[in-house]
C-alpha positions as CSV (number, residue, x, y, z in Angstrom):
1,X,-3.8,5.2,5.8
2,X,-3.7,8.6,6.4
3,X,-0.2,8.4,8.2
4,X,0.8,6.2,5.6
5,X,-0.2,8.0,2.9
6,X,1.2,11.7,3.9
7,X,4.1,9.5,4.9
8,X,4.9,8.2,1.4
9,X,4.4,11.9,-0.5
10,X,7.2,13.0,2.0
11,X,9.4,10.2,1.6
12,X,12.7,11.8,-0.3
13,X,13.3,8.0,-2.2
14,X,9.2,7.5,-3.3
15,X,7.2,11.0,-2.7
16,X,8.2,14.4,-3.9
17,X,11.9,14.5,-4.1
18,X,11.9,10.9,-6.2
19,X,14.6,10.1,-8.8
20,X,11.6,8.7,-10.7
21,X,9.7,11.2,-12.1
22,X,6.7,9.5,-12.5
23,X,6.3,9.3,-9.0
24,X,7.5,12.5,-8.2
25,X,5.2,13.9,-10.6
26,X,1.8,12.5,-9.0
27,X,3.1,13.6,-5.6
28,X,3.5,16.9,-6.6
29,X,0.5,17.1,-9.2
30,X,-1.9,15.0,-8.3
31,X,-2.5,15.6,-4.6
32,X,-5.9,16.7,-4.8
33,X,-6.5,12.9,-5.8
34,X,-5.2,12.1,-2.5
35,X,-8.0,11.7,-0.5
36,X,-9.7,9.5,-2.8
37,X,-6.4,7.5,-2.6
38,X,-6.7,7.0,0.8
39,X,-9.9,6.0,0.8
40,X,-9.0,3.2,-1.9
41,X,-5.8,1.9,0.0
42,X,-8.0,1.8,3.5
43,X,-10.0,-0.7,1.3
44,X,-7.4,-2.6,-0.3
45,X,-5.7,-3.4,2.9
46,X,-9.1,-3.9,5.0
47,X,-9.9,-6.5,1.9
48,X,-6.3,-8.3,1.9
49,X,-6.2,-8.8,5.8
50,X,-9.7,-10.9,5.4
51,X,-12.7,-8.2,5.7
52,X,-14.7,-7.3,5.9
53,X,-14.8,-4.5,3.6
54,X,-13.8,-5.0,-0.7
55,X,-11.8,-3.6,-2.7
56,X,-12.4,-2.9,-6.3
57,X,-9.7,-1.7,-8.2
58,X,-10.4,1.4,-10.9
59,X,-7.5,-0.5,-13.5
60,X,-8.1,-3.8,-12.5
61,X,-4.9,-6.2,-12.4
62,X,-4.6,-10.1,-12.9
63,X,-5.9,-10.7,-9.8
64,X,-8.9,-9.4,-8.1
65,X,-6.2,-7.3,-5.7
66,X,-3.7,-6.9,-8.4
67,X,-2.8,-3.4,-8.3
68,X,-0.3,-4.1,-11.5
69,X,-2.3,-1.7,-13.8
70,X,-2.9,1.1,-11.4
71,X,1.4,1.5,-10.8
72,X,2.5,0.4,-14.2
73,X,2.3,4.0,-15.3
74,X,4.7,5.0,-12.1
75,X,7.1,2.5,-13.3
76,X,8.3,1.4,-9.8
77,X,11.6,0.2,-9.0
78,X,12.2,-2.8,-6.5
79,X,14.0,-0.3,-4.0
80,X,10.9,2.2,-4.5
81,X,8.6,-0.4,-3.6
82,X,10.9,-1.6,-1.1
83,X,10.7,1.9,0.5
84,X,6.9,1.9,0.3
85,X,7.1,-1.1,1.9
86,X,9.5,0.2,4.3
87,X,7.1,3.2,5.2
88,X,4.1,0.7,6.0
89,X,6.2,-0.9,8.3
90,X,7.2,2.7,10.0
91,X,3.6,3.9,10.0
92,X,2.7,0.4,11.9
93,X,5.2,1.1,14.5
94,X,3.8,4.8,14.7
95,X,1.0,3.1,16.1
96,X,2.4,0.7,17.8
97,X,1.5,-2.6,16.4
98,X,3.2,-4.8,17.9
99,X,6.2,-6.7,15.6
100,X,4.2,-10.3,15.9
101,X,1.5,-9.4,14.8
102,X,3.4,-7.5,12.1
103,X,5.3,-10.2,11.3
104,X,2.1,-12.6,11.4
105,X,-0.1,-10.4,9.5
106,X,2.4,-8.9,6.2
107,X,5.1,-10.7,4.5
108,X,6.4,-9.5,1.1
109,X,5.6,-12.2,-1.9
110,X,8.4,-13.1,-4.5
111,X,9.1,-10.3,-7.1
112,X,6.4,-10.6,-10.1
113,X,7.8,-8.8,-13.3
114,X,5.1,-6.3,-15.0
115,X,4.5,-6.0,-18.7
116,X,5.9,-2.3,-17.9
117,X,9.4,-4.0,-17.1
118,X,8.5,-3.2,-13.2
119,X,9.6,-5.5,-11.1
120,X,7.6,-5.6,-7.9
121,X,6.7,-7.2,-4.8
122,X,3.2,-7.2,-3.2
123,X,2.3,-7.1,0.2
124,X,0.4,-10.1,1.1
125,X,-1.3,-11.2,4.4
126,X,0.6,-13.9,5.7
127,X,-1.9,-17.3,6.4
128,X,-4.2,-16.9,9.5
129,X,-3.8,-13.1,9.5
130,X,-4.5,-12.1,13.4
131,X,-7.9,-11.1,13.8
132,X,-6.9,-8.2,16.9
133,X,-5.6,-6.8,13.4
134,X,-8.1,-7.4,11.2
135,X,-10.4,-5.7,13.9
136,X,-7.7,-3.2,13.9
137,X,-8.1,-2.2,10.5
138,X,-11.8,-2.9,10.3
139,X,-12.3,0.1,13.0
140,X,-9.9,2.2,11.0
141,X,-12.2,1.8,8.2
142,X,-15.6,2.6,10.2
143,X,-14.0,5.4,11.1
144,X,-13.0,6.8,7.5
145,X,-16.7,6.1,6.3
């Protein structure tokens, strides 16, 4: 999460250099809420790929995971989220993840519109996602606590 993370406040199309100024405004304003960040995303994602740690979101969406009230704010375009997206998929290739168990583990979900006229995907973990990443990301969590 931390490669991710830095990633994402240095991406030109999402980070500080957005069009949107909502999300250029956090990334420039709001970085000493960072860390905290990256301690809620290592849950989220530890929590969607099956464990064993849980996420509990501050503004809690419609579904336990729903992150809908925490972005709405940002008012996220499909190509923004696309390119968030985009830079998970970069980060796991930083470390090498290997593209089945990519392609096993994450699929995007159909587009959900917000009440804040966002529409967005969320990342989902595909069925059966592979435990060597679960394990993966259950060591990457160990080692932020």
């Amino acid at each position: 999460m931390d490669n991710f993370s830095d990633a994402v406040v240095k991406n030109p199309i999402v980070g500080q250099k957005s069009k949107n100024r909502q999300l250029r405004k956090w990334h420039t304003k709001n970085l000493e809420r960072l860390p905290g960040l990256k301690f809620m995303r290592t849950l989220w994602v530890c929590d969607v790929s099956g464990g064993p740690f849980k996420f509990v979101g501050t503004k809690p969406g419609a579904t336990p995971l729903g992150l809908e009230e925490a972005h709405r704010e940002l008012r996220i375009s499909p190509a923004e989220f696309d390119e968030v997206a985009a830079e998970l998929g970069r980060t796991l290739d930083h470390f090498k993840v290997p593209k089945l168990e990519k392609a096993e583990s994450w699929q995007p979900s159909p587009r959900t519109n917000t009440p804040a006229g966002c529409r967005c995907r969320r990342l989902t973990p595909a069925h059966g996602t592979d435990s060597r990443l679960r394990a993966y990301i259950s060591q990457s969590v160990h080692n932020v606590l």
